[in-house]
C-alpha positions as CSV (number, residue, x, y, z in Angstrom):
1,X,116.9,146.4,52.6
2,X,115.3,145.9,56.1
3,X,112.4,147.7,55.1
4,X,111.9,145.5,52.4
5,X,112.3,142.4,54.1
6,X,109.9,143.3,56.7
7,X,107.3,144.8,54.6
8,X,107.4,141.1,52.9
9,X,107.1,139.1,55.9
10,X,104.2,141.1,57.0
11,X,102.8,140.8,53.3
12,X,103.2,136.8,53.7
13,X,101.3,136.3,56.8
14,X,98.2,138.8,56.0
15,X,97.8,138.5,52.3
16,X,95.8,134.9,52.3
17,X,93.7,136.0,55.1
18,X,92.5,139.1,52.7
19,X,92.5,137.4,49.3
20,X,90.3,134.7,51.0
21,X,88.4,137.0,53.1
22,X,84.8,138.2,50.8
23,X,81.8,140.6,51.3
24,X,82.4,141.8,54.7
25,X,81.9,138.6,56.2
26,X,84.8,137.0,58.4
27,X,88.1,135.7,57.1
28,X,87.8,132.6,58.5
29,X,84.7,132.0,56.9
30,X,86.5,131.4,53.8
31,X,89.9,130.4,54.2
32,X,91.4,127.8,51.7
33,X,90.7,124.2,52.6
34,X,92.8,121.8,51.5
35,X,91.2,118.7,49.8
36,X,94.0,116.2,48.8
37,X,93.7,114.3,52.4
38,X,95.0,117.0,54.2
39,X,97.7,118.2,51.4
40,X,98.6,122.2,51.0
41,X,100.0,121.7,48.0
42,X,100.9,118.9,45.8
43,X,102.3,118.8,42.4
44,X,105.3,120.0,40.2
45,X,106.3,123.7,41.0
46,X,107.3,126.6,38.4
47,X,108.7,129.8,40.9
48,X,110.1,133.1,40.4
49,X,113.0,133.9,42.5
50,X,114.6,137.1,43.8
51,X,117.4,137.3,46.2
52,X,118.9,140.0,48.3
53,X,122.1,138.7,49.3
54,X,125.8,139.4,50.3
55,X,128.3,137.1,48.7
56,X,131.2,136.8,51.0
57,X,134.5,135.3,49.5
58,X,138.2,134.3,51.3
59,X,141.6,133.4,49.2
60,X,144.0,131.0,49.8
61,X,146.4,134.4,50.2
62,X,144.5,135.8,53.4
63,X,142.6,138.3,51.7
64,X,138.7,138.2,52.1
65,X,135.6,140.6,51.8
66,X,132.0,140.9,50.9
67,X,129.2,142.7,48.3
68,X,125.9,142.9,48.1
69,X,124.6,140.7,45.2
70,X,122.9,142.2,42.3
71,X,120.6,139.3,41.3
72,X,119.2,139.7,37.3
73,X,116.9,136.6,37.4
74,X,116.2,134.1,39.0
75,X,113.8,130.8,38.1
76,X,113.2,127.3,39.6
77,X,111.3,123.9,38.7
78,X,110.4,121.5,41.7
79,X,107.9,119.3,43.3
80,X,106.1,120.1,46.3
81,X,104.1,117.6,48.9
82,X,103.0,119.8,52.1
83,X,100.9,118.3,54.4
84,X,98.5,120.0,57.2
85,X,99.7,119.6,60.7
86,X,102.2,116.8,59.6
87,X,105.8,116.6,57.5
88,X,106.0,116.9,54.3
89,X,108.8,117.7,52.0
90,X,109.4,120.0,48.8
91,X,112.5,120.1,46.1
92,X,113.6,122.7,44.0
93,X,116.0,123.0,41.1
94,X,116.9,126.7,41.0
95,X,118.9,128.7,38.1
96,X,120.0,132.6,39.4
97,X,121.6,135.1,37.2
98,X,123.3,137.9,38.9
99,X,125.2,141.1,37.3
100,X,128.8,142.1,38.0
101,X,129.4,145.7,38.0
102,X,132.8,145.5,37.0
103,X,132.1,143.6,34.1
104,X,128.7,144.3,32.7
105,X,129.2,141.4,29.7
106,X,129.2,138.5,32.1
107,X,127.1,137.6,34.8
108,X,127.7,135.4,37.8
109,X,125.5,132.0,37.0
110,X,124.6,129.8,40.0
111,X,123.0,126.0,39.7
112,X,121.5,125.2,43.3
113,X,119.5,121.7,44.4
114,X,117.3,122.0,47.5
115,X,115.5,118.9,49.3
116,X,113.3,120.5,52.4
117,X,111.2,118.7,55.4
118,X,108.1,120.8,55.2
119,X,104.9,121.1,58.1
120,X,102.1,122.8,57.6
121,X,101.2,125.2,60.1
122,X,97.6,125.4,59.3
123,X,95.6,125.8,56.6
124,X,97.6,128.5,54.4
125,X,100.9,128.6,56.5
126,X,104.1,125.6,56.3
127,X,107.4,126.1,57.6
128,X,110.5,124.7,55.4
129,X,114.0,123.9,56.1
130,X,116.7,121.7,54.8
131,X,119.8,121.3,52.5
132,X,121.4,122.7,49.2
133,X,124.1,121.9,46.6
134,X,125.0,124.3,44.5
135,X,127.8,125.5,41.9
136,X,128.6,128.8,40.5
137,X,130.4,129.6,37.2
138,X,130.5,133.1,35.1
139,X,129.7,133.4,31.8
140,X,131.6,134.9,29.1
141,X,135.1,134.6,29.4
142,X,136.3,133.0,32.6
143,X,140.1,133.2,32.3
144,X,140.8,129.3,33.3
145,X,138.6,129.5,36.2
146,X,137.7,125.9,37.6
147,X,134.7,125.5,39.8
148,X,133.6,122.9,42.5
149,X,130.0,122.0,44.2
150,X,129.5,123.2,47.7
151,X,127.0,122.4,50.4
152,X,124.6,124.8,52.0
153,X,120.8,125.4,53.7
154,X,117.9,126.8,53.8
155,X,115.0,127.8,56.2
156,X,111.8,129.8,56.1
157,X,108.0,130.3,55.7
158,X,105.6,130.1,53.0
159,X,102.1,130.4,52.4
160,X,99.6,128.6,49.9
161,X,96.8,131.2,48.3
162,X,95.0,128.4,46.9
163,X,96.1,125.3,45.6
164,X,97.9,126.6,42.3
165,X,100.0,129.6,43.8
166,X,102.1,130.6,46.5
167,X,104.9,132.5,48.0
168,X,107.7,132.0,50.2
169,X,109.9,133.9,52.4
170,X,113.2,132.4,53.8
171,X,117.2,132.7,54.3
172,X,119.6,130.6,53.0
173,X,123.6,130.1,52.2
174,X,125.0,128.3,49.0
175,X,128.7,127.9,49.2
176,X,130.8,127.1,46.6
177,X,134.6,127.0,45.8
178,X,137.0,128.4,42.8
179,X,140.2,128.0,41.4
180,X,142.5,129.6,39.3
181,X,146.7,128.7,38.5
182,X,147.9,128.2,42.3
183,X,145.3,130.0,44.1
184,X,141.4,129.6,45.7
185,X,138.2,130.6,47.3
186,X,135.4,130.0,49.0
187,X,132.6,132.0,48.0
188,X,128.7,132.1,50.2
189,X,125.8,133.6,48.9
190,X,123.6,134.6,52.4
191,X,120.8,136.3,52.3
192,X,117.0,136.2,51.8
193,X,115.1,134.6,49.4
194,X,111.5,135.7,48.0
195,X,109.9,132.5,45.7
196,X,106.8,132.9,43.8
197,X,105.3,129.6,43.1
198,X,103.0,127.8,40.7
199,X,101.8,124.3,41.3
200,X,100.5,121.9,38.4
């Protein structure tokens, strides 16, 4: 998973330079410029998400552990205003599906709400970071399983091809809580984050 996550950072900061880049000619010659009075992106946001996460969980009995996620799909809705050299912010309404071995007729389905301060760094590059709630709940039968909100972050990089797509690379937590008779958990999802994103 290292690999992977490196191979995608590295991908993030050199891809706009060579999509932009034409004819031999330098990459700065034709770099994305943004036109909205200094805006990197601005408009509602479609993205496709794909985590690699660990979801850690403790019991009210002591007992506690951890397993890699396997996410199935993941998708998101939003609204984005990223300035140049100045803070912004984005949003993001995310919806993530994830398997469970042990059950392969359910899945794990997790509702998360972001708010982020955004800066751009320059012209292609913006930094994000901020706050989450999200809530969990499994599909399928749940055997009297009660769920409750929890609080979380997030924090990364992105980068703006042109003004309609982009992609972003960051790490987050979403915890939430469970219930069941007498006895409960906290559950986090840590882990990276990969978001393709189109702006309209």
């Amino acid at each position: 998973m290292k690999k992977s996550i490196l191979i995608l950072a590295s991908a993030l900061l050199i891809a706009p330079q060579m999509i932009w880049a034409q004819g031999g000619q330098s990459s700065t010659d034709y770099l994305y410029t943004p036109t909205n009075h200094g805006e990197l992106s601005r408009g509602f946001t479609l993205s496709l998400l794909k985590d690699f996460t660990k979801r850690k969980y403790k019991n009210s009995l002591g007992g506690s552990g951890s397993d890699d996620s396997d996410q199935a799909l993941g998708l998101g809705i939003g609204y984005n205003n990223i300035k140049v050299q100045d803070i912004g912010f984005s949003s993001l309404f995310a919806i993530n599906y994830y398997d469970i071995p042990t059950n392969s007729s359910s899945k794990f389905l997790r509702f998360r709400a972001e708010a982020n301060a955004t800066f751009g760094i320059n012209q292609f590059l913006f930094a994000y970071m901020g706050a989450n709630v999200s809530m969990m709940t499994i599909t399928g039968d749940d055997n009297g399983i009660s769920y409750t909100p929890g609080l979380g972050f997030q924090a990364g990089l992105g980068a703006q091809i042109n003004q309609q797509f982009g992609i972003k690379l960051g790490y987050g937590q979403s915890d939430n809580k469970i219930k069941q008779g007498g006895n409960s958990a906290k559950i986090s999802e840590q882990g990276i984050e990969v978001a393709l994103t189109a702006t309209f």
